[in-house]
C-alpha positions in Angstrom: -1.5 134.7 9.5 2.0 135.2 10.8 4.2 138.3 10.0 6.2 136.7 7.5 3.0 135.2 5.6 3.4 131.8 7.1 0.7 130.0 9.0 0.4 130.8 13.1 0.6 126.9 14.1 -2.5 126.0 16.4 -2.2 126.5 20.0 -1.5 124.0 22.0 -5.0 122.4 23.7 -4.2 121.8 27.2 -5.6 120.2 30.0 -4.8 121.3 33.8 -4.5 118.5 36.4 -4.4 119.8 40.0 -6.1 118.6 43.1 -5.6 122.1 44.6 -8.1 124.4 43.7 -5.4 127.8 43.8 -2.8 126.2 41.7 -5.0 125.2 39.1 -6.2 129.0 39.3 -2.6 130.3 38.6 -1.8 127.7 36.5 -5.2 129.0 34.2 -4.0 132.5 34.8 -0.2 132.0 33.7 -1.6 130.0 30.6 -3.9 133.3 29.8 -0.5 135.0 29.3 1.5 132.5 27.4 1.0 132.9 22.9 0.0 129.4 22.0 -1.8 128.1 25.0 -5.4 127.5 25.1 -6.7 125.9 28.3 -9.5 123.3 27.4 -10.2 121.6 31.0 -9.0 120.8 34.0 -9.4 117.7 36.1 -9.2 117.2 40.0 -7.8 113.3 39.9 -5.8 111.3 38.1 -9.6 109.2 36.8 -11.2 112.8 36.0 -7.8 113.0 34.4 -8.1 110.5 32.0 -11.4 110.5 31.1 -10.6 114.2 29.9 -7.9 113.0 27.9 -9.9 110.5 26.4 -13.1 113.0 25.7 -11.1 116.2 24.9 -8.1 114.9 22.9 -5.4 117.5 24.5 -1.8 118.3 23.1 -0.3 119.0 26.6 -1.3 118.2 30.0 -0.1 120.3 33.1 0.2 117.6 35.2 0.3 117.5 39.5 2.4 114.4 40.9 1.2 113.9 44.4 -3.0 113.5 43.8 -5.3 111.5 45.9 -5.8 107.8 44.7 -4.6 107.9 41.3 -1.5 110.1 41.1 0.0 111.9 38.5 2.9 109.4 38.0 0.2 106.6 37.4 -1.8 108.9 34.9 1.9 109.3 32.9 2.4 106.2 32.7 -0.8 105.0 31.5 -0.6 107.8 28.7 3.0 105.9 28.2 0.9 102.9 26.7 -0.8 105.7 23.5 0.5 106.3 20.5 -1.2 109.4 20.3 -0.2 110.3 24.1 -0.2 114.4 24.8 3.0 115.9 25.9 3.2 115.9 29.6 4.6 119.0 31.9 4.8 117.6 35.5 3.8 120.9 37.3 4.8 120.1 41.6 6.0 121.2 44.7 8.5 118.2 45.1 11.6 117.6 43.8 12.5 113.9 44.3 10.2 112.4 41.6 12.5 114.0 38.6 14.1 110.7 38.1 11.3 109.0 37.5 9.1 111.0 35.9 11.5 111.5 33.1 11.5 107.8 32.6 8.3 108.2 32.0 9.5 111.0 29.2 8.2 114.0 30.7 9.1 117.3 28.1 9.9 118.8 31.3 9.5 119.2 35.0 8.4 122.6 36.8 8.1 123.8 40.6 5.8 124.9 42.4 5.6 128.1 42.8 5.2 128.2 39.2 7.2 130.9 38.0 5.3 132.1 34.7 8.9 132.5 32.9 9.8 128.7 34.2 6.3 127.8 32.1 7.3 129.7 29.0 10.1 128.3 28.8 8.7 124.7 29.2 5.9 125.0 26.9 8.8 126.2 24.1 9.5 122.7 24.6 6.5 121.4 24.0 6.5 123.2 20.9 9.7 122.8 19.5 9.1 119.0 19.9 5.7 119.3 18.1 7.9 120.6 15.2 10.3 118.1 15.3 7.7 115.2 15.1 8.9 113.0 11.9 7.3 110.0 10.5 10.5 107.9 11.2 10.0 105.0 13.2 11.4 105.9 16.6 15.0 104.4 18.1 14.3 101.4 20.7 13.7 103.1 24.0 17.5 102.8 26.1 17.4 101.3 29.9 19.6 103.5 31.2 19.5 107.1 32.5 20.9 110.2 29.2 20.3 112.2 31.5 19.6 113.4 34.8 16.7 116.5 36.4 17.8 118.0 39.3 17.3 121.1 41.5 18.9 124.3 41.3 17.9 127.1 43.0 14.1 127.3 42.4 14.1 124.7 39.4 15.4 121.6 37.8 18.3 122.2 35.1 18.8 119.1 32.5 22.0 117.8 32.8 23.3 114.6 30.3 24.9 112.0 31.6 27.9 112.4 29.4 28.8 115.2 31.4 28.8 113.9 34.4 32.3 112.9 35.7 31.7 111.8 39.3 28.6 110.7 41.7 29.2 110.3 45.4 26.9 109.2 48.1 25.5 111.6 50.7 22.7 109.6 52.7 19.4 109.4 50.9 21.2 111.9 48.2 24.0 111.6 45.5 26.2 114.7 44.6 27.1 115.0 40.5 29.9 116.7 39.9 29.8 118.5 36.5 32.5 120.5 35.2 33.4 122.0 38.6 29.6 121.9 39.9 27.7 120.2 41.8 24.3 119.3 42.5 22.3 117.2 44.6 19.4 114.8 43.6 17.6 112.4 45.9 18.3 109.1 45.0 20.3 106.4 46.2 23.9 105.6 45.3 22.5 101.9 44.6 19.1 102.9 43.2 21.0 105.2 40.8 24.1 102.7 39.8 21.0 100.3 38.7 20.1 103.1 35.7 23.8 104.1 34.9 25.2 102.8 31.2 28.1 100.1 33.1 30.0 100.7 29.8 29.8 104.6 30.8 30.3 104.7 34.5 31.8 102.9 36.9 31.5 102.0 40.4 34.8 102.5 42.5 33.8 102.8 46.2 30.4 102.3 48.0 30.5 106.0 47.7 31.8 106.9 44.4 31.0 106.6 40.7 33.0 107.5 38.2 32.3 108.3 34.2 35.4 106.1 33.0 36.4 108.4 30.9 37.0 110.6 33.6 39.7 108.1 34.7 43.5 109.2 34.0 44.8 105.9 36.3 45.2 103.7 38.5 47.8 103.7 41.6 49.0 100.9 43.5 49.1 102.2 47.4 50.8 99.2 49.0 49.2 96.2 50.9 46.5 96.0 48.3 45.3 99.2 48.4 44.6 101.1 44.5 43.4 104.5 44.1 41.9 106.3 40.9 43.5 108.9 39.1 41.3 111.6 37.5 41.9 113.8 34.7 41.4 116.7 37.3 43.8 115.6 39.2 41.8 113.7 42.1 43.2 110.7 43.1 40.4 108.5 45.0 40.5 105.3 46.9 39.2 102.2 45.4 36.8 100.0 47.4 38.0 96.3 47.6 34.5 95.0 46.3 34.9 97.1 43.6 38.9 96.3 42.9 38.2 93.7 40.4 35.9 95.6 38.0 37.7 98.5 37.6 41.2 96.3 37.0 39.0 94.4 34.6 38.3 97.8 32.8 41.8 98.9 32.6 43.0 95.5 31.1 44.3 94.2 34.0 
């Protein structure tokens, strides 16, 4: 029983998924350490995987994205097609899956090396969402990105896409700009414009998104060239491919 007379909720069953034999070691080490973690199996593959899953039942799965043959992606996204589908942690040493594998509804996304605070903290999530579990029929799953994963310093911070006020290109990488930060996230300019709400962001320039609320207005340079006014004061130029949206969005 807890302190306070209430019931201790059951730990969380969890399965380990790791093709390397010292990460799933840590991995069952760290888990020894957290309160409401009991390790129940661990799997090699993404098959051994799901036949765990399928024999053992698990609430959460610590889950490796880069595995031989069937990878860690393809294993969320056939637990995607359950109704009783564990919670998933994707436990890896790389970085530019975070997009996806929060399409694929993730509770959260930890590097390698696992840092057994970064753990804690993501199987608090796990938990916390076990509470919140309602009988109310779920909202109709959006297209488009709520928000973004991305690294900082030696893990991914959540970031929503409301706050986002600009994207730019750099290469194989955009750069958001939140509230006088930045941080960088592999992904495409293009790739990325394809999961952005168009009725919350707005492509200006081949190298420039903007949250159109973040627009102040627009300012006619001469010889058909506009610029953007921000509300921090930025004024940026507007791509001639991209001149007719963004007059169509401010009425003109």
């Amino acid at each position: 029983m807890a302190e306070d007379g209430g019931a201790v909720p059951p730990a969380l069953r969890t399965l380990i998924v790791d093709d390397e034999p010292l990460a799933v070691e840590r991995l069952q080490v760290i888990c020894a350490r957290i309160d409401g973690v009991s390790v129940i199996g661990t799997a090699s593959d993404g098959q051994a995987a799901l036949r765990l899953i399928d024999a053992l039942g698990p609430d959460l799965v610590l889950l490796d994205l880069t595995m031989p043959e069937t990878d860690g992606l393809t294993v969320a996204r056939r637990l995607g097609e359950r109704d009783d589908a564990p919670a998933v942690i994707f436990v890896t040493a790389h970085d530019e899956f975070a997009v996806e594998a929060f399409d694929l509804e993730a509770v959260d996304y930890v590097l390698k090396p696992v840092a057994p605070d970064r753990l804690q903290r993501a199987v608090a999530r796990v938990i916390s969402r076990r509470g919140e579990r309602a009988p109310a029929p779920a909202a109709p799953a959006s297209r488009w990105l709520d928000e973004f994963w991305v690294p900082h310093r030696s893990e991914l911070v959540r970031i929503a896409a409301a706050e986002v006020q600009r994207i730019d290109a750099e290469r194989d990488y955009v750069r958001l700009h939140v509230a006088g930060q930045s941080y960088l996230l592999l992904q495409t300019i293009t790739g990325l414009e394809e999961r952005l709400d168009p009725e919350r962001f707005i492509r200006i320039h081949r190298s420039c998104i903007l949250q159109r609320s973040h627009v102040s207005g627009l300012r006619h340079e001469g010889l058909g060239v506009w610029s953007a006014e921000t509300t921090d004061g930025q004024v940026l130029r507007i791509g001639r491919t991209y001149l007719p949206a963004v007059k169509k969005m401010a009425g003109r």
